[in-house]
C-alpha positions as CSV (number, residue, x, y, z in Angstrom):
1,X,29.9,105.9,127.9
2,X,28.1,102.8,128.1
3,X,24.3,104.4,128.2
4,X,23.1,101.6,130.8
5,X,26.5,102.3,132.7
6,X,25.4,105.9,132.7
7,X,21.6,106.3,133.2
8,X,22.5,103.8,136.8
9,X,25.5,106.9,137.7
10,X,23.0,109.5,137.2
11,X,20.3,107.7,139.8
12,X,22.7,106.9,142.3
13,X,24.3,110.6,142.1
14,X,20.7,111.5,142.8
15,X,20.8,109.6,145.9
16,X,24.5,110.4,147.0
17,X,24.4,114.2,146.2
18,X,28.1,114.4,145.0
19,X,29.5,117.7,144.4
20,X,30.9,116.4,141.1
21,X,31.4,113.1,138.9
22,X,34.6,112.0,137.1
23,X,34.6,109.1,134.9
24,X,37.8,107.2,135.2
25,X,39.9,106.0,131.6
26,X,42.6,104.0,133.5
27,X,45.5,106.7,132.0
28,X,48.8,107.5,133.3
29,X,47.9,111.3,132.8
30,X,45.1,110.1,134.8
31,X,46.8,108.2,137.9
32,X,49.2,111.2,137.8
33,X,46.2,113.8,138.3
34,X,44.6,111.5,141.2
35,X,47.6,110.8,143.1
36,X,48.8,114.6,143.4
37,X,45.0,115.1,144.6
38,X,45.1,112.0,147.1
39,X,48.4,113.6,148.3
40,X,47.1,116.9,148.9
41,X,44.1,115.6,150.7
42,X,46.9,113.9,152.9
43,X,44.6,110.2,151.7
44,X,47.9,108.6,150.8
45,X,51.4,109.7,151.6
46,X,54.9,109.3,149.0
47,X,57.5,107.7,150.6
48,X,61.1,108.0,149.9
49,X,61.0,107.7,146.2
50,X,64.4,106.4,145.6
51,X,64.2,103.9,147.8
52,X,60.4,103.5,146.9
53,X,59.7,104.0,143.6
54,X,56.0,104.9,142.6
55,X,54.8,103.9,146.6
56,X,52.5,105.5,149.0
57,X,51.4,104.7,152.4
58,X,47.8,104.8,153.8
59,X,46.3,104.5,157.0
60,X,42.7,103.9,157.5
61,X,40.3,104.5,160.5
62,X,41.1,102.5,164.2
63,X,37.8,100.7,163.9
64,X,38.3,100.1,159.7
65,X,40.8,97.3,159.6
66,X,39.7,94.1,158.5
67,X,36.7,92.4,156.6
68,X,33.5,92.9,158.9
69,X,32.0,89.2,158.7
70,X,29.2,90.0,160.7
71,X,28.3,93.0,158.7
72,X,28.3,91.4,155.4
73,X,25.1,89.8,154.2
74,X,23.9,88.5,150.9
75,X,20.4,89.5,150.1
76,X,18.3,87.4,148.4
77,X,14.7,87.3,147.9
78,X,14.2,83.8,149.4
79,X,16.1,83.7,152.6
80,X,16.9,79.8,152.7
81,X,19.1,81.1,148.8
82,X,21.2,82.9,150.9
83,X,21.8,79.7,153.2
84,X,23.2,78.9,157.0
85,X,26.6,80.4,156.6
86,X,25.9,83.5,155.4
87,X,24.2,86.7,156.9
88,X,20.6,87.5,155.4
89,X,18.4,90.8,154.7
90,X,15.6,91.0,152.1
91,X,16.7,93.3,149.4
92,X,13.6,95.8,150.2
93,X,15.1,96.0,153.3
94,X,18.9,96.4,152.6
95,X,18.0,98.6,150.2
96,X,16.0,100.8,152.2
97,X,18.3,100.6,155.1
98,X,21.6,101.1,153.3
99,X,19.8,103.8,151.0
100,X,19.2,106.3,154.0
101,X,23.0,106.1,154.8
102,X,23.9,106.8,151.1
103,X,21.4,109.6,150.9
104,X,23.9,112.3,150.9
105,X,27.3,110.9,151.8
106,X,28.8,112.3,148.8
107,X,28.2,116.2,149.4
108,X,31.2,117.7,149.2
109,X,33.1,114.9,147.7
110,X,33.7,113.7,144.4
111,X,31.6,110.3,143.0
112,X,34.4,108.2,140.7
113,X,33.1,106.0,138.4
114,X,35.3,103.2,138.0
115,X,34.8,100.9,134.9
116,X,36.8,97.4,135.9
117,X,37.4,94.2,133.8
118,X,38.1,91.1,135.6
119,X,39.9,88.6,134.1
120,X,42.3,89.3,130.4
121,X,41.0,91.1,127.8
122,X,38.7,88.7,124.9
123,X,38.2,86.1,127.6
124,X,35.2,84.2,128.1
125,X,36.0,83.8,131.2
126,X,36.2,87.8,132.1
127,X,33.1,89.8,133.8
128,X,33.1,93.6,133.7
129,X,32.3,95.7,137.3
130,X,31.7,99.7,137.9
131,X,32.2,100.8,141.1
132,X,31.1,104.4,142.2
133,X,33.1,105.4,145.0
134,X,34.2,108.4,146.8
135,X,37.9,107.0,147.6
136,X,40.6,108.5,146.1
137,X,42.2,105.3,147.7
138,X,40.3,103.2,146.4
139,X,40.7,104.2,142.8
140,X,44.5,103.8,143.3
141,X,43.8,100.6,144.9
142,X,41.6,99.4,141.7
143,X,43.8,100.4,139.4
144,X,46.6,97.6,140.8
145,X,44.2,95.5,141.3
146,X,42.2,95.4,138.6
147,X,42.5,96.5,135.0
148,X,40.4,99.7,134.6
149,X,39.2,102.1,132.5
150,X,38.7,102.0,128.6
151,X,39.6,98.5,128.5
152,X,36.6,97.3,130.3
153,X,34.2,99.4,128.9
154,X,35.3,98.3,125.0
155,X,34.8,94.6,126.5
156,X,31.7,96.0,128.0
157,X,30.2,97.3,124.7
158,X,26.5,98.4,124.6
159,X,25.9,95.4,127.1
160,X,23.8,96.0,130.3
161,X,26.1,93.0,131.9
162,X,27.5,94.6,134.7
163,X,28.6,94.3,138.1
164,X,26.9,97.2,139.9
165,X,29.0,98.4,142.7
166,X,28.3,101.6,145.1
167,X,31.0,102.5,148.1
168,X,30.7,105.5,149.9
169,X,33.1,105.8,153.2
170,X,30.1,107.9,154.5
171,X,30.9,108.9,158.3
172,X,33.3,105.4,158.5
173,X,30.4,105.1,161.8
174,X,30.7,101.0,162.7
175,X,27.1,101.2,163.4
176,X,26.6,102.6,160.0
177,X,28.9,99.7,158.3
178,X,27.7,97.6,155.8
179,X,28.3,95.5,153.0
180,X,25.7,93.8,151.0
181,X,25.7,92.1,148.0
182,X,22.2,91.5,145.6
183,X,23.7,88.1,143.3
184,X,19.7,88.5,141.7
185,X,20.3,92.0,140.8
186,X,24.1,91.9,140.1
187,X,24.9,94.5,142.6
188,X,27.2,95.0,145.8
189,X,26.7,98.1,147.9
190,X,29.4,99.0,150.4
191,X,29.0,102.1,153.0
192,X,30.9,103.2,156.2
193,X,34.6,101.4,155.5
194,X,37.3,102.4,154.0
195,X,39.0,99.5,154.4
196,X,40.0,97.4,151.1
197,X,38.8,94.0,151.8
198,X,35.6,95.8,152.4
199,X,35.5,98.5,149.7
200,X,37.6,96.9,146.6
201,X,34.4,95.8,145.0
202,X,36.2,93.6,142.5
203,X,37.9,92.0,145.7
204,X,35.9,89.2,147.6
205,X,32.7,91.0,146.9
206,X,32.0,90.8,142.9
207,X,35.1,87.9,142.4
208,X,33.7,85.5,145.2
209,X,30.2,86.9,146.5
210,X,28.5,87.7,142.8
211,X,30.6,85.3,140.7
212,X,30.0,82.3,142.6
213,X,26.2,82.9,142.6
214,X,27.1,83.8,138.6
215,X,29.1,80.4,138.3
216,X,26.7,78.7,139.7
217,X,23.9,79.5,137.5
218,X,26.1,79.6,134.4
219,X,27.9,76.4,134.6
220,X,31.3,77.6,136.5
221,X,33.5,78.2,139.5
222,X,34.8,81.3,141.4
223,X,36.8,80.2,143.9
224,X,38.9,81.2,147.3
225,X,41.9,79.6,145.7
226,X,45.7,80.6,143.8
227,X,47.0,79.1,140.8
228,X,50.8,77.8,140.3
229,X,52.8,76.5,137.7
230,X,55.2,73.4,138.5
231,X,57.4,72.7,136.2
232,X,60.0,70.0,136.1
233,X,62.9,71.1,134.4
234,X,64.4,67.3,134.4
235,X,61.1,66.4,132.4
236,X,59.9,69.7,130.7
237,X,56.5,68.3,132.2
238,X,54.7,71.2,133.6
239,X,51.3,71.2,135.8
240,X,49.1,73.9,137.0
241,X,47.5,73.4,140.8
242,X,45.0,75.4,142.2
243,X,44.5,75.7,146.3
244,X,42.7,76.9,148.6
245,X,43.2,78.0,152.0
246,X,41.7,80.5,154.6
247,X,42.9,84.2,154.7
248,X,46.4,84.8,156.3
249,X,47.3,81.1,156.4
250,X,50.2,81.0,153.6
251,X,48.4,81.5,149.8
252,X,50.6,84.4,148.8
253,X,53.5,82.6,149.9
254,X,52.8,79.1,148.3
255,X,52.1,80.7,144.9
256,X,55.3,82.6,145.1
257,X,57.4,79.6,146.2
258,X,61.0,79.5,145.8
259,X,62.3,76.1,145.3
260,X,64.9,75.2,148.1
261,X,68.2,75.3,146.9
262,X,68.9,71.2,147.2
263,X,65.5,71.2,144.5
264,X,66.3,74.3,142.8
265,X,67.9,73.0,139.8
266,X,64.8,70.4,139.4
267,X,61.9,72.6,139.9
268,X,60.4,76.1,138.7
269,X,57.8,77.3,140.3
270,X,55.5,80.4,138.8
271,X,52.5,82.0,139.8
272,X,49.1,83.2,137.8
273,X,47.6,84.5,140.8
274,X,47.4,84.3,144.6
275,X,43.6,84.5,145.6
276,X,41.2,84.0,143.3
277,X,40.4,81.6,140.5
278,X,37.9,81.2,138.3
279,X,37.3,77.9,136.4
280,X,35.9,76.5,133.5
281,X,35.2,73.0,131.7
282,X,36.9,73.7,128.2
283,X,35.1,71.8,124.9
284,X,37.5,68.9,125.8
285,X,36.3,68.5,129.3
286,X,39.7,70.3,130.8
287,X,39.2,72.3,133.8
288,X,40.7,75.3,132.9
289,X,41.6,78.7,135.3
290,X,42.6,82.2,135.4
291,X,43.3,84.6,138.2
292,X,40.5,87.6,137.1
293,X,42.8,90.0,139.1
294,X,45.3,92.1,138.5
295,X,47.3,92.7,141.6
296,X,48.2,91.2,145.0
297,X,46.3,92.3,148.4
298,X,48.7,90.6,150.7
299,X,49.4,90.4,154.2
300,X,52.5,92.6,155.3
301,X,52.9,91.4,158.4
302,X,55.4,88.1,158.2
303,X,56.7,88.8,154.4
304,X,60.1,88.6,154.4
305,X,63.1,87.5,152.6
306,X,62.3,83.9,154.4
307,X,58.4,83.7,153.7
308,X,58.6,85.2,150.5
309,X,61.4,86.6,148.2
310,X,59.5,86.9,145.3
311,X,56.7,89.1,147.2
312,X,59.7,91.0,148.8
313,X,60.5,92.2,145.3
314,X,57.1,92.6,144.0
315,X,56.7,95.3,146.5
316,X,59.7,97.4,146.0
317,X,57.7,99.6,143.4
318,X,54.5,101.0,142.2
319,X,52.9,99.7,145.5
320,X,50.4,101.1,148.0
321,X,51.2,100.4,151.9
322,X,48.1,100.6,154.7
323,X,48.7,100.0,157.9
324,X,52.2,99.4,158.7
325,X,54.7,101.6,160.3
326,X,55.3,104.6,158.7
327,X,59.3,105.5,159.7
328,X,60.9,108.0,160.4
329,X,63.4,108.0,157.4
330,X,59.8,108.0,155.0
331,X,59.7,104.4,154.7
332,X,58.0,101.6,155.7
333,X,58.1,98.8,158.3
334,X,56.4,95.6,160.1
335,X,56.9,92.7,162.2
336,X,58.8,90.4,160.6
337,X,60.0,92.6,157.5
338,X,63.8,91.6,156.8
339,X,65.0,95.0,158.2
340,X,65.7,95.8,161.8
341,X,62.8,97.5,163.7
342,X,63.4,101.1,163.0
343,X,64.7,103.6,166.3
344,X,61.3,105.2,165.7
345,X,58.2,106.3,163.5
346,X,54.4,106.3,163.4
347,X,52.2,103.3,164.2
348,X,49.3,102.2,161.8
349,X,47.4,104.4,164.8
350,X,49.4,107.5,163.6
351,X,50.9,107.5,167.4
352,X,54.8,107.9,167.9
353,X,56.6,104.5,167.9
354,X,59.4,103.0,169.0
355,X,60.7,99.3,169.6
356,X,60.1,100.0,173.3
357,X,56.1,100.6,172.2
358,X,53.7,98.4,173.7
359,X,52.2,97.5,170.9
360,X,53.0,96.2,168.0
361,X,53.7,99.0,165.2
362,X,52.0,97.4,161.7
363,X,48.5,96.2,162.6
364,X,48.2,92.2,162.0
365,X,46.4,93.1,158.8
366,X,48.1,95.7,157.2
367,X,48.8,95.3,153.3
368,X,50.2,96.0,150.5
369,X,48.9,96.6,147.2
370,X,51.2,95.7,144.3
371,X,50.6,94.7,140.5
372,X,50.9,91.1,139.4
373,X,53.1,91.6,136.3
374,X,55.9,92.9,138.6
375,X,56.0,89.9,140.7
376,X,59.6,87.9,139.1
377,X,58.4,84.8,139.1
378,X,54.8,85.4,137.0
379,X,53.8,83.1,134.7
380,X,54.0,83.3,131.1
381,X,50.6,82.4,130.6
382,X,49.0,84.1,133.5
383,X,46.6,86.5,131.0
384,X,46.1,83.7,128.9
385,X,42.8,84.4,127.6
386,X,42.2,80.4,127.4
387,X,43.2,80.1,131.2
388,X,45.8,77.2,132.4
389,X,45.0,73.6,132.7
390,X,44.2,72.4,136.4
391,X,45.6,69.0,137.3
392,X,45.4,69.1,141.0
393,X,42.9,70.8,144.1
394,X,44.7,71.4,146.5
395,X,42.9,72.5,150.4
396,X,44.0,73.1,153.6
397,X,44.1,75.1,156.7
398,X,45.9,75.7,160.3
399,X,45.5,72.6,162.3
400,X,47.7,72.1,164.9
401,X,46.9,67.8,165.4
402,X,44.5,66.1,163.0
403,X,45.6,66.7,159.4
404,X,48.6,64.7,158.3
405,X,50.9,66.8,155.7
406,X,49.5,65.7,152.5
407,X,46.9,63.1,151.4
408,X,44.9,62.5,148.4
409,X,40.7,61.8,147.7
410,X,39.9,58.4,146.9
411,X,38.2,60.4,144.1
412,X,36.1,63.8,143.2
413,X,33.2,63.1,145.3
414,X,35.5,62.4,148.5
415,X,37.8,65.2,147.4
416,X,34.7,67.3,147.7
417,X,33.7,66.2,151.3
418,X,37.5,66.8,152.2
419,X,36.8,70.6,151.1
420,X,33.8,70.4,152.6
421,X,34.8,69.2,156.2
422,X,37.8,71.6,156.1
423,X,38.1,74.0,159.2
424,X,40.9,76.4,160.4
425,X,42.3,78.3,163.5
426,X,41.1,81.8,162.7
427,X,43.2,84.8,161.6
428,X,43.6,88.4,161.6
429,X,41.9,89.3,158.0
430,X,39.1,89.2,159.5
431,X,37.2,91.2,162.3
432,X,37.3,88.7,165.6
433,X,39.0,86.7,168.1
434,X,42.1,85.0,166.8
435,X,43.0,81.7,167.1
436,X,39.6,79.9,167.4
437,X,38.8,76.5,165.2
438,X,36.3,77.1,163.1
439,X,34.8,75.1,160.0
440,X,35.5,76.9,156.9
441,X,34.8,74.9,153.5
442,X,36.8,75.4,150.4
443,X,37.9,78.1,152.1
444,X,35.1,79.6,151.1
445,X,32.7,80.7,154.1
446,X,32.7,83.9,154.1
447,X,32.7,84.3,150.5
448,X,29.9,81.8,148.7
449,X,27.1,84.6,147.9
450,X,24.6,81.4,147.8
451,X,23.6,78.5,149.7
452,X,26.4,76.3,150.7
453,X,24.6,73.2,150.3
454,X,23.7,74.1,146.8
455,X,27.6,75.0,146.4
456,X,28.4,71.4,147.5
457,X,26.0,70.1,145.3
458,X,27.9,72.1,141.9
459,X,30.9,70.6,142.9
460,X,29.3,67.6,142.8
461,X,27.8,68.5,139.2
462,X,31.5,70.0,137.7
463,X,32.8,66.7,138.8
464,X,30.4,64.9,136.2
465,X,30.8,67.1,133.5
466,X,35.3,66.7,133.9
467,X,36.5,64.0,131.5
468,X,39.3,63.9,133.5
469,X,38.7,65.7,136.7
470,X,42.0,67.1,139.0
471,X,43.2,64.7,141.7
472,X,42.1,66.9,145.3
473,X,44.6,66.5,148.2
474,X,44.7,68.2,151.5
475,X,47.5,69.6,152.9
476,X,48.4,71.1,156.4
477,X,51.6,72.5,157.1
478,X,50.9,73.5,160.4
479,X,50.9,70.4,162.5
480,X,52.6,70.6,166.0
481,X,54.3,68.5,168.2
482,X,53.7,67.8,172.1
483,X,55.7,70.9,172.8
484,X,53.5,72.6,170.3
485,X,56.5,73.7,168.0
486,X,55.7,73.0,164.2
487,X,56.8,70.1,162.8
488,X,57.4,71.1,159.1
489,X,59.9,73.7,158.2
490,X,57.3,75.1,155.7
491,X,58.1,78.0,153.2
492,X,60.0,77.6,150.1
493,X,59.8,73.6,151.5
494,X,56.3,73.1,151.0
495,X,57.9,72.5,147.3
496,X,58.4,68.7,148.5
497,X,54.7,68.0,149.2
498,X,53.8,69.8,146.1
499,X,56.8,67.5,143.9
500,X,54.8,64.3,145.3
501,X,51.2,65.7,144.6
502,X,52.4,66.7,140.7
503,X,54.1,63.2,140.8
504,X,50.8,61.4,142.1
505,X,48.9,63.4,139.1
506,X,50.9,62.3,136.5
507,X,51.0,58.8,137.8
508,X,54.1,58.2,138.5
509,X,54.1,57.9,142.1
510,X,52.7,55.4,144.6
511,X,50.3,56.0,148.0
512,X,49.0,53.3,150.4
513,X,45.2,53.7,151.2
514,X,44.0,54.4,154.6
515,X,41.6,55.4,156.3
516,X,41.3,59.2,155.1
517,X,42.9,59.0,151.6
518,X,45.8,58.0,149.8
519,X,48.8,58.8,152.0
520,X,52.4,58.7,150.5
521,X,55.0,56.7,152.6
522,X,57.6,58.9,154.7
523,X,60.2,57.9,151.6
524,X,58.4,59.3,149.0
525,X,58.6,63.0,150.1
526,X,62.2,64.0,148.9
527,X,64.1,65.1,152.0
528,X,67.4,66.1,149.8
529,X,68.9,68.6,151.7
530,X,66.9,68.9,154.5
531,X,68.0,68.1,158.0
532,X,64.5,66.6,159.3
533,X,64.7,63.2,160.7
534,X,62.9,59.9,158.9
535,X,60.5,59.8,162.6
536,X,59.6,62.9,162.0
537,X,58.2,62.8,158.8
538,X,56.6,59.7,159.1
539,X,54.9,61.5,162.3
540,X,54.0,63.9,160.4
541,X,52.5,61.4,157.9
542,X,50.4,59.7,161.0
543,X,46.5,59.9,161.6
544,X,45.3,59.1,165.8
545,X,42.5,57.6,165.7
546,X,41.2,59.3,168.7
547,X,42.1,62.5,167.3
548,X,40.1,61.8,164.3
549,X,37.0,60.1,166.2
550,X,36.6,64.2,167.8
551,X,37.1,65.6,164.1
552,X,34.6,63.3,162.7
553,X,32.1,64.3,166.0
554,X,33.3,68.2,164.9
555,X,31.9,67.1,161.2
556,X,28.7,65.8,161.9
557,X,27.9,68.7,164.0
558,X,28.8,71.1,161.2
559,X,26.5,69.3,159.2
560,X,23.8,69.5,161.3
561,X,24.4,72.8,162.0
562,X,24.0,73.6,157.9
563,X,21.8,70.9,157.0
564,X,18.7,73.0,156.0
565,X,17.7,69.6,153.6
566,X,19.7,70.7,151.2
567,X,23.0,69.4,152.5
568,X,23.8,66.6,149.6
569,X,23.3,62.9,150.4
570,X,26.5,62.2,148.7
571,X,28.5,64.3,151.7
572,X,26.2,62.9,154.6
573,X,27.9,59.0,152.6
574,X,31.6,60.4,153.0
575,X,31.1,60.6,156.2
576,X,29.6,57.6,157.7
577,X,32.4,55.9,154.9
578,X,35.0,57.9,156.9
579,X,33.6,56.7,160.7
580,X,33.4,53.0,159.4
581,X,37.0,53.3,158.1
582,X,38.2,55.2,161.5
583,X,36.7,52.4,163.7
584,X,39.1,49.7,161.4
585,X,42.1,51.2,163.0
């Protein structure tokens, strides 16, 4: 054991009281041992192996379901580093606050060390985590998502380089809930969830929180974002695009497209991840990605045959299920799964359902956790140690009027205020009302452990440093019409915008300039196939000037709202560009 990895167990053991430690290899003698315990406990529950092959089902706590915004803070020693959007304590005060929760919270469990690499195996791009924990669930969890064990601690060395991570459920008490990450001390401590989003350390907390404050300060980028490859069977040409949208708004299912049938003999598309990315500037000034994780957190809820085939058949093995109807036949079931509603079973509550229930049997959340390298359509190069080469940036986000399907930057620093200014009707992966507009840049809000002024302001810098930096587009598949019924079939469709967008990279594919950004004509998305009328796509391919006059009002009040004088001049220019263009119409 790594002797820094081990003096830091001892201390917090101190603090926790555990009844006993166990050092986790990552073996399959190992998982074995842990999942007959998890299953005794009654933490996870085996469904129907033959149907279910190597798949469990969990439920967590009523109040645990979803990331807790408003309990998350990032603390820093200066409170302006931490920055408008994100919540602040000092680190004398987390620390003594969060330690009087921990003190104790393991007597009478078991503390599990968890050694965690993210990112391939002799990788400059990979970072090495241990999380202390006293979730059998969340070992189980870690091991899909991340890969654990031996393998990070021989990539860890004698190194005192670590991500320091402490979760303890404690009591699961909501007014005991917290999760707060230290980026100066390289250290995220977690109590009172059990909840994944909340408790997979490697998750959001150490792959967004700590590694953008770690990019930041080392010349890189974690981002909110998946990573496909597009390849072009008719040309052999292949491109890699990187995007970024809010939670619950489509990632999982655009990285795991599946070409329509009219394209399908054109186009391949494969996926190195679905949520994170981290990127580099390679020696020949290539942006470069990988996905540092190892597994899929997805959104059950919706995933279907339809949505996502390729996700449908990820799941159908060595996968963990929270939250979703547990039925009666030992198997599992939510709104808008492929399979009929089941006569009966057991709510995410653990209460008796039926169709006839009330409410709705998988909560709006519920997951499933399943490893990458069973997804069918995985890329080849996904663990590539050197990462993939990023052509396009691709953002967007639920807006029901103001964002046309696709357009393109003038350039990197517009791209960057089109990130910037994005915003999104909220979802259900996170703790909250549903449905509200809210500004959410890169995608990234609840996930930049730093200032986001000073994050604008390194995507300024990476720009520079790019010889030949990704076209950024924006793209929003959510429009609506008058009758507020979406306009754009979406899906395994969305293929047609991203054809155009690969096209447009490789110059071979022509835009008219307006107002907002380089906007293809209604011709030039390929409607083979498709039974969507010309109008309509040239609707969807419209800006309203009026609609945009209130979005740019909406964007100079977010930017008074975060402007704490660190807000970049170059963002404050976009903007009065954009109004001057918007009055032209």
């Amino acid at each position: 054991m790594n002797k820094h990895v081990e003096v830091w167990v001892n201390e917090t053991a101190k603090l926790t009281k555990p009844d006993r430690i166990v050092y986790i290899d990552g073996s399959d003698a190992e998982k074995e041992r842990l999942t007959k315990e998890a299953l005794a406990t009654k933490e996870i529950t085996e469904l129907d192996q033959k149907r279910y092959p190597d798949c469990y089902y969990h439920r967590t706590a009523i109040n645990d379901v979803a990331r807790v915004e408003h309990l998350t803070f990032i603390c820093t020693m200066n409170k302006q580093d931490a920055g408008p959007t994100n919540n602040w304590m000092s680190p004398p005060d987390a620390y003594a606050k969060l330690s009087a929760i921990f003190d104790g919270s393991m007597k009478g469990r078991t503390m599990y060390v968890i050694p965690y690499l993210m990112g391939p195996a002799n990788s400059a791009f990979s970072k090495v985590g241990v999380e202390l924990t006293d979730s059998i669930y969340v070992v189980l969890n870690m091991r899909i998502m991340t890969r654990m064990g031996k393998i990070a601690l021989d990539v860890l060395g004698d190194s005192a380089a670590f991500v320091k991570g402490l979760h303890s459920k404690a009591d699961l008490n909501e007014d005991r809930r917290f999760i707060c990450h230290f980026p100066e001390d390289n250290t995220i401590w977690s109590v009172g969830s059990g909840y994944g989003g909340n408790v997979l350390l490697g998750k959001k907390c150490f792959s967004l929180r700590i590694a953008s404050f770690l990019g930041r300060n080392e010349g890189w980028m974690a981002e909110h974002m998946l990573i496909l490859g597009l390849k072009d069977k008719k040309t052999g040409e292949k491109q890699y695009i990187a995007a970024a949208f809010p939670s619950a708004c489509g990632k999982t299912n655009l990285a795991m497209l599946v070409p329509p049938a009219a394209l399908a003999d054109r186009y391949e598309v494969t996926t190195v991840g679905d949520d994170i990315a981290w990127m580099r500037i390679d020696d020949n000034g290539q942006l470069r990605a990988i996905n540092p994780e190892y597994g899929f957190f997805g959104v059950a809820p919706g995933t279907n045959s339809k949505s996502n085939p390729n996700a449908v058949k990820t799941i159908k093995k060595e996968t963990i299920f929270t939250n979703v109807v547990h039925t009666a036949d030992n198997g599992v079931w939510w709104e808008g799964s492929d399979d009929a509603a089941p006569a009966n079973g057991t709510d995410w509550k653990g209460n008796p359902w039926t169709p006839a229930s009330k409410e709705k049997g998988a909560n709006p959340n519920s997951r499933f956790t399943a490893l990458a390298k069973n997804c069918p359509c995985i890329d080849p190069d996904w663990e590539s140690p050197k990462g993939v080469p990023i052509s396009a940036i691709i953002f967007g986000g639920r807006r029901a009027k103001t964002a046309p399907l696709v357009y393109e930057s003038f350039n990197w620093q517009h791209g960057v205020f089109v990130g910037a200014t994005m915003a999104s009707e909220t979802t259900a992966a996170a703790a909250g009302q549903v449905g509200v507009m809210r500004n959410d840049p890169m995608a990234m809000k609840p996930f930049c452990g730093y200032n986001v002024n000073d994050y604008f302001a390194h995507w300024l810098a990476m720009g520079k440093k790019m010889k030949n930096p990704p076209k950024i587009f924006n793209v929003n598949w959510f429009r609506q019409d008058e009758n507020g019924a979406f306009m754009w079939p979406g899906y395994g469709e969305n293929l047609r915008v991203l054809a155009w967008i690969a096209a447009r990279t490789a110059g071979k594919a022509t835009a008219s300039e307006t107002a907002i950004g380089n906007l293809p004509d209604a011709s030039a998305i390929d409607t083979t196939g498709l039974s969507i009328p010309a109008d309509m796509v040239k609707k969807l391919l419209s800006i309203d000037k009026s609609v945009w006059e209130t979005e740019i009002a909406s964007i100079r009040k977010f930017f008074g709202e975060i402007d704490d004088g660190r807000l970049p001049k170059e963002l404050k220019d976009e903007l009065e560009k954009l109004a001057a263009r918007i009055q032209k119409i």
